[in-house]
BALONU-133282 format. One record per atom (N, C-alpha, C): chain; x, y, z. Coordinates in steps of 0.05 Angstrom, whole numbers, plus 5000, padded with zeros to 4 digits. Layout:
<rs>
chain: A east: X north: Y up: Z .
...
</rs>
This chain:
<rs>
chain: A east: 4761 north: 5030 up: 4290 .
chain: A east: 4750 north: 5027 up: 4316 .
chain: A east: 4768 north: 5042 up: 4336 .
chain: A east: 4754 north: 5064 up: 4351 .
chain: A east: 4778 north: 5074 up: 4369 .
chain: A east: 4768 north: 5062 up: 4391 .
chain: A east: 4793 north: 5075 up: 4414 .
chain: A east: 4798 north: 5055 up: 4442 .
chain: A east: 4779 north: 5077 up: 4465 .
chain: A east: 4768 north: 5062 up: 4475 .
chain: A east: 4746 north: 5084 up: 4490 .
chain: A east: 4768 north: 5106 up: 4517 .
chain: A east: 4768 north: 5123 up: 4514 .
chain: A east: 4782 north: 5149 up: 4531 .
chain: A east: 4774 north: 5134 up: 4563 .
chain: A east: 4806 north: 5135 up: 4576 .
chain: A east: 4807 north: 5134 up: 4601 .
chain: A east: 4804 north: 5160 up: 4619 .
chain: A east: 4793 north: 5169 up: 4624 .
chain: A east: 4798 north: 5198 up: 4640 .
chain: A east: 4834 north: 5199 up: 4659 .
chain: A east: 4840 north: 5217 up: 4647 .
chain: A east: 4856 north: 5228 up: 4669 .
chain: A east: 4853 north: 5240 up: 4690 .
chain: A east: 4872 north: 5242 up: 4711 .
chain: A east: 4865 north: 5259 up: 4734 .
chain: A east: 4860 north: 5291 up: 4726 .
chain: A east: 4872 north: 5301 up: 4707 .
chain: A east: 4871 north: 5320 up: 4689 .
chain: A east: 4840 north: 5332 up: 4686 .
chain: A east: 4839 north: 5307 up: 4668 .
chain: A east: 4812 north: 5306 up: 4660 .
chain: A east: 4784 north: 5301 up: 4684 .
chain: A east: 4786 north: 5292 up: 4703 .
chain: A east: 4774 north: 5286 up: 4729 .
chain: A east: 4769 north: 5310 up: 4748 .
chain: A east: 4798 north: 5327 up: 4749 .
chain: A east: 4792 north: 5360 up: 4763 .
chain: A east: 4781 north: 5376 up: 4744 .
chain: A east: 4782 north: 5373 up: 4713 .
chain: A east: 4764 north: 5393 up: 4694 .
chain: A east: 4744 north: 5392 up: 4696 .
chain: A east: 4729 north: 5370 up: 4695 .
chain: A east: 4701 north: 5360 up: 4698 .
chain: A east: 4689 north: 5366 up: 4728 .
chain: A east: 4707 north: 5368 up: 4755 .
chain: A east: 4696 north: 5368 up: 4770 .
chain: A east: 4693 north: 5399 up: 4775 .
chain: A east: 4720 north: 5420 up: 4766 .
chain: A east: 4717 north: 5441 up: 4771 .
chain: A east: 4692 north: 5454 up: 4758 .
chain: A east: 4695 north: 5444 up: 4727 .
chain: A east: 4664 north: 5452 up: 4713 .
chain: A east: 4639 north: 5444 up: 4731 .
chain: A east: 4639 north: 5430 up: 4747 .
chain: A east: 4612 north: 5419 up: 4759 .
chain: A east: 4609 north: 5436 up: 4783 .
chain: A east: 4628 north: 5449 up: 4792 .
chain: A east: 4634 north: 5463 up: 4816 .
chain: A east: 4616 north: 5488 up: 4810 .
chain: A east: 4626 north: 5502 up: 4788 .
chain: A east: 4609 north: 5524 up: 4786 .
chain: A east: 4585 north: 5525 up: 4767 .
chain: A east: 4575 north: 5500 up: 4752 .
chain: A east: 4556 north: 5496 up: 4736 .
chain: A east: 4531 north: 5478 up: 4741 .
chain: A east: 4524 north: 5477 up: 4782 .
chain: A east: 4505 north: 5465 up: 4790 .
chain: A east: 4519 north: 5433 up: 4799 .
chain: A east: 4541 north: 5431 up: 4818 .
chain: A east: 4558 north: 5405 up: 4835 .
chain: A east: 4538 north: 5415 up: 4851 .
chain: A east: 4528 north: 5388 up: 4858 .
chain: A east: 4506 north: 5379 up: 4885 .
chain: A east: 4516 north: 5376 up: 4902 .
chain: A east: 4544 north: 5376 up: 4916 .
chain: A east: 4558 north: 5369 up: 4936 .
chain: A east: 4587 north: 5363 up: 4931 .
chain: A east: 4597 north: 5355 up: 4951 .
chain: A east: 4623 north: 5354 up: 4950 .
chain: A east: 4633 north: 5322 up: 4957 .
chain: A east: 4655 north: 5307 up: 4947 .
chain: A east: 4656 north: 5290 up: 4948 .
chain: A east: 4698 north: 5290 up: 4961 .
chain: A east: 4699 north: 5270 up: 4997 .
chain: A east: 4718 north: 5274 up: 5009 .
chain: A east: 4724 north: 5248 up: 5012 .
chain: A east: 4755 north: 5251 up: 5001 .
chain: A east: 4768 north: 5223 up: 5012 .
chain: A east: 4783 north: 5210 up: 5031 .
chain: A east: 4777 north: 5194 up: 5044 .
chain: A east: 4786 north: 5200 up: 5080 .
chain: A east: 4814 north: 5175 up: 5063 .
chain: A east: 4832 north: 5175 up: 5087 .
chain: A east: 4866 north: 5173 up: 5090 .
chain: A east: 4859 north: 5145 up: 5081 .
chain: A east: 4853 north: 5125 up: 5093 .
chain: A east: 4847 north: 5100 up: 5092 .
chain: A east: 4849 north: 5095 up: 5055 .
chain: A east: 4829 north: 5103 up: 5047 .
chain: A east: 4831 north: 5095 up: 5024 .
chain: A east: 4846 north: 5095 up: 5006 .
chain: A east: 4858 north: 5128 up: 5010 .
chain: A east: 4886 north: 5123 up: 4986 .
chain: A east: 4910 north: 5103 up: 5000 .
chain: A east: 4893 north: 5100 up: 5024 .
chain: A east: 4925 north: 5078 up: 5034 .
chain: A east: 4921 north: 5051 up: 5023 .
chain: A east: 4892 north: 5045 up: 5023 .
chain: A east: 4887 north: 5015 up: 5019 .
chain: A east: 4894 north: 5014 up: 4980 .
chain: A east: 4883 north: 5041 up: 4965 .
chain: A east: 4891 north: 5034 up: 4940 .
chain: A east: 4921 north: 5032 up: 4935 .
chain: A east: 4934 north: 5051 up: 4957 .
chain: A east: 4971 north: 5040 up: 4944 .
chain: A east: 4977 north: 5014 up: 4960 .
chain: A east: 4966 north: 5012 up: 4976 .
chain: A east: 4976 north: 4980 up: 4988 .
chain: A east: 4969 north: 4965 up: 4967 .
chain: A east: 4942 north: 4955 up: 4954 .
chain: A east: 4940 north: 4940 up: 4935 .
chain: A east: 4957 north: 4947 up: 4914 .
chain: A east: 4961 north: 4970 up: 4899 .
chain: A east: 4982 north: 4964 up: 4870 .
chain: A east: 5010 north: 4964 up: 4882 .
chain: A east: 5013 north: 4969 up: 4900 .
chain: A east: 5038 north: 4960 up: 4914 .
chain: A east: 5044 north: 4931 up: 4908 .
chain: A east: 5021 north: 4917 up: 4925 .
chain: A east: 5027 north: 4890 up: 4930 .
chain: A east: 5022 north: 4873 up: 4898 .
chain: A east: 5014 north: 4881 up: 4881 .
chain: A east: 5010 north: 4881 up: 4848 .
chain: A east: 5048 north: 4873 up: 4838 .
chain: A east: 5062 north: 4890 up: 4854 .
chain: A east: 5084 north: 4883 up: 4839 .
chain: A east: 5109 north: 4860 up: 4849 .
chain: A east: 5112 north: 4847 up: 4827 .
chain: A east: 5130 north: 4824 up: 4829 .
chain: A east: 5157 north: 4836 up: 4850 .
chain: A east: 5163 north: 4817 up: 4875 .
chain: A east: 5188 north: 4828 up: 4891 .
chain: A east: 5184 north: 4841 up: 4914 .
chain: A east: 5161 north: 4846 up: 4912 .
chain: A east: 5149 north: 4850 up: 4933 .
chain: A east: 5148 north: 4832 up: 4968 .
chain: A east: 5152 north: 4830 up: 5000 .
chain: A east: 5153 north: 4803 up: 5002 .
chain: A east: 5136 north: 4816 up: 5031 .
chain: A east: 5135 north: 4844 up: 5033 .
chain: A east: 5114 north: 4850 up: 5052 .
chain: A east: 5120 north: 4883 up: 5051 .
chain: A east: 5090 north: 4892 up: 5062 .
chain: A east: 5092 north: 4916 up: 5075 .
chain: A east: 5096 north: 4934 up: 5102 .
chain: A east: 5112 north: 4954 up: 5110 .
chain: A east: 5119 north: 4951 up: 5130 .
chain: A east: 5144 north: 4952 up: 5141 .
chain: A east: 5149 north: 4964 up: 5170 .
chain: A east: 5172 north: 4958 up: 5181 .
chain: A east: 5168 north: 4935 up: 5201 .
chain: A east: 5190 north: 4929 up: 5209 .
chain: A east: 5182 north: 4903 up: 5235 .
chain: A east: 5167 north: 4907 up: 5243 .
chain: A east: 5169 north: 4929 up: 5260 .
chain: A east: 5146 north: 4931 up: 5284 .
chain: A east: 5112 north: 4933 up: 5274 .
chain: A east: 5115 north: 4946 up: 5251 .
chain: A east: 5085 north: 4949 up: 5241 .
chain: A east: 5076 north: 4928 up: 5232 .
chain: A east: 5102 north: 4909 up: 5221 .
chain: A east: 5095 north: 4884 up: 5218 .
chain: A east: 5082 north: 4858 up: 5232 .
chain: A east: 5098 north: 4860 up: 5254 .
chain: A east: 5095 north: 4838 up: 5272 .
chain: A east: 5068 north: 4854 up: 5301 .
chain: A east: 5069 north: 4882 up: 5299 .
chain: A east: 5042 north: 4895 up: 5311 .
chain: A east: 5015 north: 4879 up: 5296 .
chain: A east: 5023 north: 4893 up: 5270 .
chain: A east: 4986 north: 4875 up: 5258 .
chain: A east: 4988 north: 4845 up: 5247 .
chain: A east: 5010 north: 4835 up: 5245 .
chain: A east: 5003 north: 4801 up: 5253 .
chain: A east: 4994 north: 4795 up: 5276 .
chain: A east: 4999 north: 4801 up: 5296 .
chain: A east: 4983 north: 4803 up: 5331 .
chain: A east: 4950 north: 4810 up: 5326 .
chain: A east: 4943 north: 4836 up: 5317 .
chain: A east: 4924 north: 4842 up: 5309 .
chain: A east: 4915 north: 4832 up: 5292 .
chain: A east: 4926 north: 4816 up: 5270 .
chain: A east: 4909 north: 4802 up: 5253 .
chain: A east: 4889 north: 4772 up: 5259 .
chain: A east: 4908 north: 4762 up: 5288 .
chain: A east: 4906 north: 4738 up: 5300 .
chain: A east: 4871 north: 4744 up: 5317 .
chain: A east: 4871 north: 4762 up: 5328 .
chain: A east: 4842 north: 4763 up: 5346 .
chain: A east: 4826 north: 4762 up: 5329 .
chain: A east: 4802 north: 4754 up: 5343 .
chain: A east: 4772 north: 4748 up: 5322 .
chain: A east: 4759 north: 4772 up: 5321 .
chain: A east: 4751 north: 4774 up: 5299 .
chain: A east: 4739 north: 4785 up: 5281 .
chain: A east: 4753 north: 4818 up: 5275 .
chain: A east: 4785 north: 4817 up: 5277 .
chain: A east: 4798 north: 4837 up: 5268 .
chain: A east: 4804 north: 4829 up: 5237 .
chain: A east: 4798 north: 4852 up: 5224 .
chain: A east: 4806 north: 4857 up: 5194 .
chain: A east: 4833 north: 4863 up: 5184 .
chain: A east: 4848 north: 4837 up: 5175 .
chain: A east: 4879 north: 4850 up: 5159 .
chain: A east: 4876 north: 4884 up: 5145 .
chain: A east: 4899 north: 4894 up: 5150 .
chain: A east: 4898 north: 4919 up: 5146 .
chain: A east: 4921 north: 4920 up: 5118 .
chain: A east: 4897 north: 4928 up: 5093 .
chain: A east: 4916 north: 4926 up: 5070 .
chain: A east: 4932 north: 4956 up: 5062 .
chain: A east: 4919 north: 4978 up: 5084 .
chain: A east: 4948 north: 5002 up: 5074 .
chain: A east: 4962 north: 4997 up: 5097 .
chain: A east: 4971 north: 4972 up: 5108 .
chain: A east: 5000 north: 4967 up: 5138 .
chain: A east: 5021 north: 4985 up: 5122 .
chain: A east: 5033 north: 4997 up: 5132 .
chain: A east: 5071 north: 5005 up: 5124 .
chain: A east: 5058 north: 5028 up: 5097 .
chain: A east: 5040 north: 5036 up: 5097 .
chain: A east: 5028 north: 5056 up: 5073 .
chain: A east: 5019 north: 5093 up: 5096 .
chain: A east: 5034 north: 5112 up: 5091 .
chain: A east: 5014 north: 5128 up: 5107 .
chain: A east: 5013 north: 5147 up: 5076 .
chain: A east: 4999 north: 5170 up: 5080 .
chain: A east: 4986 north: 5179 up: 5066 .
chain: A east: 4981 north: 5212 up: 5080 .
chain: A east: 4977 north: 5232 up: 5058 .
chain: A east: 4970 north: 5263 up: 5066 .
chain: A east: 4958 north: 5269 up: 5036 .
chain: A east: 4929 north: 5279 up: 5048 .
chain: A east: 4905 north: 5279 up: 5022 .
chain: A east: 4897 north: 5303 up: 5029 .
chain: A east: 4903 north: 5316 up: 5013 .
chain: A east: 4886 north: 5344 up: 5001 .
chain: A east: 4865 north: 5342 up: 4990 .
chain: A east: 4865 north: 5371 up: 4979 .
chain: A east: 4834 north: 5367 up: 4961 .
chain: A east: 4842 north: 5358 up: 4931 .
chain: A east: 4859 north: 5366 up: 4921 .
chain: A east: 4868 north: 5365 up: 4898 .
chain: A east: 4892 north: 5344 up: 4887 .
chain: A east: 4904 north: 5344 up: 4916 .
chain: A east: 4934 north: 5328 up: 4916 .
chain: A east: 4947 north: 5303 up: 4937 .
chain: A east: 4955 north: 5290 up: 4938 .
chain: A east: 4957 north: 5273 up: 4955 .
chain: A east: 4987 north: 5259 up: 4949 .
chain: A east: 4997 north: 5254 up: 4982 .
chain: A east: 5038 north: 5247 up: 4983 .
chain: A east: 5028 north: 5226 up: 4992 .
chain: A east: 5049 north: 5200 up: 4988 .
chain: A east: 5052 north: 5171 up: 5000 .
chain: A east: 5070 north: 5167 up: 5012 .
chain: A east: 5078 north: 5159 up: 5035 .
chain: A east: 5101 north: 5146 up: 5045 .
chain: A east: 5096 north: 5112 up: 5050 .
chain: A east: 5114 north: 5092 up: 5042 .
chain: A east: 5110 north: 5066 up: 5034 .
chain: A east: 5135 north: 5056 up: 5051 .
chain: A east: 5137 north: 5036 up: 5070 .
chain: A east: 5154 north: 5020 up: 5077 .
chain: A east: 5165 north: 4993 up: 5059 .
chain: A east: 5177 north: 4979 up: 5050 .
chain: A east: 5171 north: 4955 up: 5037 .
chain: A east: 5202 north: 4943 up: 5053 .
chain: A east: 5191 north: 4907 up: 5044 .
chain: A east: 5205 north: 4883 up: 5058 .
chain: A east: 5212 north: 4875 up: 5026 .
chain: A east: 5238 north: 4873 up: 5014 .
chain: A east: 5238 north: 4858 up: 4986 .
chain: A east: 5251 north: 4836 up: 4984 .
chain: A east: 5248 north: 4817 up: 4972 .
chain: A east: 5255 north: 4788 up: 4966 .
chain: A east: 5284 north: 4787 up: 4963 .
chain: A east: 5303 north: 4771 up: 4962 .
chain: A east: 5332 north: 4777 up: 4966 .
chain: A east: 5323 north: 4770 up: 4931 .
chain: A east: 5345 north: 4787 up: 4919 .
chain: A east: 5351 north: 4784 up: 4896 .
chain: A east: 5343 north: 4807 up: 4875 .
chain: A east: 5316 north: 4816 up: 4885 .
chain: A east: 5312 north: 4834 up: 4856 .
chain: A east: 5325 north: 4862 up: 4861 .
chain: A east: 5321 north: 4869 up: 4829 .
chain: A east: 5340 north: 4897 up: 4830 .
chain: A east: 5318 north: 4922 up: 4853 .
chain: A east: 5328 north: 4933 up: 4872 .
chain: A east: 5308 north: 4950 up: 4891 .
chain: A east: 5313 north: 4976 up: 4870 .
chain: A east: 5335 north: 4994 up: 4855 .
chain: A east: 5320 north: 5010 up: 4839 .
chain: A east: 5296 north: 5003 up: 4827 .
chain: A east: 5298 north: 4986 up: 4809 .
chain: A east: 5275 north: 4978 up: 4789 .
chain: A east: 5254 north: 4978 up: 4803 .
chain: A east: 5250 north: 4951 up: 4822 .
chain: A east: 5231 north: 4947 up: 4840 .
chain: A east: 5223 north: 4982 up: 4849 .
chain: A east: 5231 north: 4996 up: 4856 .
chain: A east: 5219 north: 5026 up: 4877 .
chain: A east: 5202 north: 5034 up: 4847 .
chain: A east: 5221 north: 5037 up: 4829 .
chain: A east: 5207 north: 5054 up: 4800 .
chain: A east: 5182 north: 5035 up: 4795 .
chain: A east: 5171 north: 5015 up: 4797 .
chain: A east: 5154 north: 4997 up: 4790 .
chain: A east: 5137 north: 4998 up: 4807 .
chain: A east: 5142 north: 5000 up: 4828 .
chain: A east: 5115 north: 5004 up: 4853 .
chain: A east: 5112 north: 5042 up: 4851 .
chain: A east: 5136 north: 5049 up: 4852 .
chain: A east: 5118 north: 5080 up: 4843 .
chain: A east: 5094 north: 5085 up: 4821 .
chain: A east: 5106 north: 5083 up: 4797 .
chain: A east: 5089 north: 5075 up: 4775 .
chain: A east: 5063 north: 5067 up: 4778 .
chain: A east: 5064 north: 5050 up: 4786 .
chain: A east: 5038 north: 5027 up: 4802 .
chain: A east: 5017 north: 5045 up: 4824 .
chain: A east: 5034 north: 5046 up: 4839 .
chain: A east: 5020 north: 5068 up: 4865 .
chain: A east: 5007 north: 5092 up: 4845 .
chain: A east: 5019 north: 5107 up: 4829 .
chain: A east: 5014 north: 5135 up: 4819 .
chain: A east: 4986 north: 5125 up: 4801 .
chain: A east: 4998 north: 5113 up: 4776 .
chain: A east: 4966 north: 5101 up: 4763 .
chain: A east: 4944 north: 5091 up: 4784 .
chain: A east: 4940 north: 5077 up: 4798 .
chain: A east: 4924 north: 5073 up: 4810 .
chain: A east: 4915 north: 5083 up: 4825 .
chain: A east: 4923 north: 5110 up: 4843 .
chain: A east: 4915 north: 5127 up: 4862 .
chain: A east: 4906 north: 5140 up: 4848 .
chain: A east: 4921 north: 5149 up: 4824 .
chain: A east: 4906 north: 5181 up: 4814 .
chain: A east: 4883 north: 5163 up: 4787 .
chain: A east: 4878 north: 5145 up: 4784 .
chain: A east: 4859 north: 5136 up: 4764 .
chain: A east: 4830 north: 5130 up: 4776 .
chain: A east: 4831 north: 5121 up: 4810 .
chain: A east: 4816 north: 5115 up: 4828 .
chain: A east: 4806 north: 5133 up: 4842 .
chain: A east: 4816 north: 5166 up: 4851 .
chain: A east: 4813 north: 5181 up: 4857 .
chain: A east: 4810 north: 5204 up: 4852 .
chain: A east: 4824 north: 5208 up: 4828 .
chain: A east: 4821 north: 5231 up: 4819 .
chain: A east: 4833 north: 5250 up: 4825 .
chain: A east: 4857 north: 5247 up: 4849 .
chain: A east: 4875 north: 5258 up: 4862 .
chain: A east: 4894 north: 5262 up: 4850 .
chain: A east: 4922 north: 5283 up: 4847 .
chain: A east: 4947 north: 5282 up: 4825 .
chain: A east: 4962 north: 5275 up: 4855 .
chain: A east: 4983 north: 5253 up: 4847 .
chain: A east: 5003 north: 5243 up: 4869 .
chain: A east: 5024 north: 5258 up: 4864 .
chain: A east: 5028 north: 5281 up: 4887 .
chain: A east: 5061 north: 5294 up: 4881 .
chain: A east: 5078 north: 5282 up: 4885 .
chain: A east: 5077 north: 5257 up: 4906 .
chain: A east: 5103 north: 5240 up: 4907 .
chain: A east: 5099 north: 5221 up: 4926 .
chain: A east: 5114 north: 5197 up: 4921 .
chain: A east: 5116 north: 5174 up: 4928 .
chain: A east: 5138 north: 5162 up: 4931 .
chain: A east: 5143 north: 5163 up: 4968 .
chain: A east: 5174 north: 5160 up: 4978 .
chain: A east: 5169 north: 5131 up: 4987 .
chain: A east: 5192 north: 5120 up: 4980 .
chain: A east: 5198 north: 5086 up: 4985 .
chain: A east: 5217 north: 5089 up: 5003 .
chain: A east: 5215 north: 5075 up: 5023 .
chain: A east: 5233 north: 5064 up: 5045 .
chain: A east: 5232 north: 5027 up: 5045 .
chain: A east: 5260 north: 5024 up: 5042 .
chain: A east: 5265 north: 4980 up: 5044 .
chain: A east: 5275 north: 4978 up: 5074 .
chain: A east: 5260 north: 4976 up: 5084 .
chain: A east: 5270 north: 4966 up: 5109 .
chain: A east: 5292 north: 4944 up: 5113 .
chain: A east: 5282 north: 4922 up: 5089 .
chain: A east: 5289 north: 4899 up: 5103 .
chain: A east: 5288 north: 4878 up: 5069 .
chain: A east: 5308 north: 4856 up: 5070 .
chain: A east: 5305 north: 4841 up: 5049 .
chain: A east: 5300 north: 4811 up: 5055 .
chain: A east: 5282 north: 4801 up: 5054 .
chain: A east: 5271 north: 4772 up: 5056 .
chain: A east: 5293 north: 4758 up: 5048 .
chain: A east: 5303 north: 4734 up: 5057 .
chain: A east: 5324 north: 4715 up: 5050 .
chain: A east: 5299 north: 4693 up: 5047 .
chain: A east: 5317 north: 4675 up: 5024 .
chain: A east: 5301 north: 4652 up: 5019 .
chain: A east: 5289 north: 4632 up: 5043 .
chain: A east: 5309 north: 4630 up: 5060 .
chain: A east: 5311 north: 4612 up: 5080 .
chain: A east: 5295 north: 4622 up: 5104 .
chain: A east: 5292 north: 4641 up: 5111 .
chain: A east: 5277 north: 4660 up: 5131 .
chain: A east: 5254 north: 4650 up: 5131 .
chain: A east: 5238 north: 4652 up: 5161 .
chain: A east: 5209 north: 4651 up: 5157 .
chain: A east: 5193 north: 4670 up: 5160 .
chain: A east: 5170 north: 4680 up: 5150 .
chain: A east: 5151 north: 4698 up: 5152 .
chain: A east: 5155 north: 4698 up: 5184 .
chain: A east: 5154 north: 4726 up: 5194 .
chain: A east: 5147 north: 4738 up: 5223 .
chain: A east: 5122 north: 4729 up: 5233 .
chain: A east: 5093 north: 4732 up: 5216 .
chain: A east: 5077 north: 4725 up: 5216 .
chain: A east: 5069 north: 4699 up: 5225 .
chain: A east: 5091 north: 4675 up: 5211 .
chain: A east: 5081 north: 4648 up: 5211 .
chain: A east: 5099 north: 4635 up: 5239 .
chain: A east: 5083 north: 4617 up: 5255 .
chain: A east: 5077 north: 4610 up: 5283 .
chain: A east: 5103 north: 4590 up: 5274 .
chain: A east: 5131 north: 4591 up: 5292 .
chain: A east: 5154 north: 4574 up: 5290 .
chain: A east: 5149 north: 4555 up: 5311 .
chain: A east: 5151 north: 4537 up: 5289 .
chain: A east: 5159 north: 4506 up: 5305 .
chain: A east: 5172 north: 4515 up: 5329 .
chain: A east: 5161 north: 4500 up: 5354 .
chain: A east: 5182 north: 4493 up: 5381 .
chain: A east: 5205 north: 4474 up: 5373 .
chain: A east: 5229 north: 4485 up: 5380 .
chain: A east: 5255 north: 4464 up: 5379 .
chain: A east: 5246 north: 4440 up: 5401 .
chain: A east: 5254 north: 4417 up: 5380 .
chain: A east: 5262 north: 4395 up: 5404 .
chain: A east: 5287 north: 4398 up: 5415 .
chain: A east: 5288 north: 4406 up: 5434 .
chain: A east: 5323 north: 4415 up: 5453 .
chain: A east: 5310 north: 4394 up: 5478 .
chain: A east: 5289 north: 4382 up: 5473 .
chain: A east: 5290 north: 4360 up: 5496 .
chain: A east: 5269 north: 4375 up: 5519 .
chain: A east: 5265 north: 4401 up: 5523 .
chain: A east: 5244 north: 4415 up: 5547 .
chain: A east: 5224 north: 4409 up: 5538 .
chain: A east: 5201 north: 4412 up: 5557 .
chain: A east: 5172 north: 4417 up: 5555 .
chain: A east: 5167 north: 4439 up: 5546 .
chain: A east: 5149 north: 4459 up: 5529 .
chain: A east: 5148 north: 4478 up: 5527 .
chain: A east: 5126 north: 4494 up: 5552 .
chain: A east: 5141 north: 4522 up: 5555 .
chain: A east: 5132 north: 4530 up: 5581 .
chain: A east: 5096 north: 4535 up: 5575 .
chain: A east: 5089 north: 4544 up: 5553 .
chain: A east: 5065 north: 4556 up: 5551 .
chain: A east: 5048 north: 4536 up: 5533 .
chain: A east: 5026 north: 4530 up: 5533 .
chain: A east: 5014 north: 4517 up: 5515 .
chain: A east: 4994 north: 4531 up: 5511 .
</rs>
């Protein structure tokens, strides 16, 4: 019993170049968004992970995530430059105090590359990691709304 053939990206530009000059009905374009939202997700796929993002992009679309009927944005801290053939990532990440960040970068690369170029059909020349920042256990999400201290005041805003 053999194992059914995954196409490669390889194999994805052969097929499409053959279709190019052997009767391709059109052309098929992939706007920025997407390769951002597919490396945000295998991004967020890997263990150690604890957000995407720098502060400010961070705590910008938690604000924006708060208004009604705004949509979390799953490529936050992901930008992206898409060719026809080729496509570069730049990735911010927040990592959990403790894990190894070599390992961790090589594991979200990995991740990012299979999945962009298996989903798209695109070859990834490269995928630059930047750690902004390392989550401590004790810390709270930016995101999540901090208790008012009882220091005894009223709070000014309700």
């Amino acid at each position: 019993m053999t194992q059914p053939h995954t196409p490669t990206p390889a194999d994805l530009q052969k097929s499409s170049t053959e279709n190019q000059s052997g009767g391709e009905r059109g052309r098929t374009a992939l706007a920025v968004g997407v390769v951002e939202k597919i490396a945000g997700m295998a991004a967020r796929e890997v263990s150690g992970i604890h957000a995407l993002g720098s502060g400010f992009s961070r705590t910008f679309g938690a604000m924006r995530d708060r208004v009604p009927g705004s949509k979390s944005s799953v490529g936050r801290g992901i930008k992206a430059e898409v060719g026809e053939k080729q496509t570069a990532i730049d990735i911010a990440l927040v990592v959990e105090y403790g894990v190894v960040i070599p390992r961790l970068a090589s594991e979200v690369r990995a991740n990012i590359i299979e999945a962009v170029e298996r989903m798209t059909g695109l070859e990834v020349v490269e995928v630059n990691i930047s750690v902004n920042d390392v989550h401590l256990p004790d810390e709270p999400d930016e995101d999540e709304e901090e208790e008012p201290q009882s220091s005894g005041k009223r709070p000014r805003v309700q």
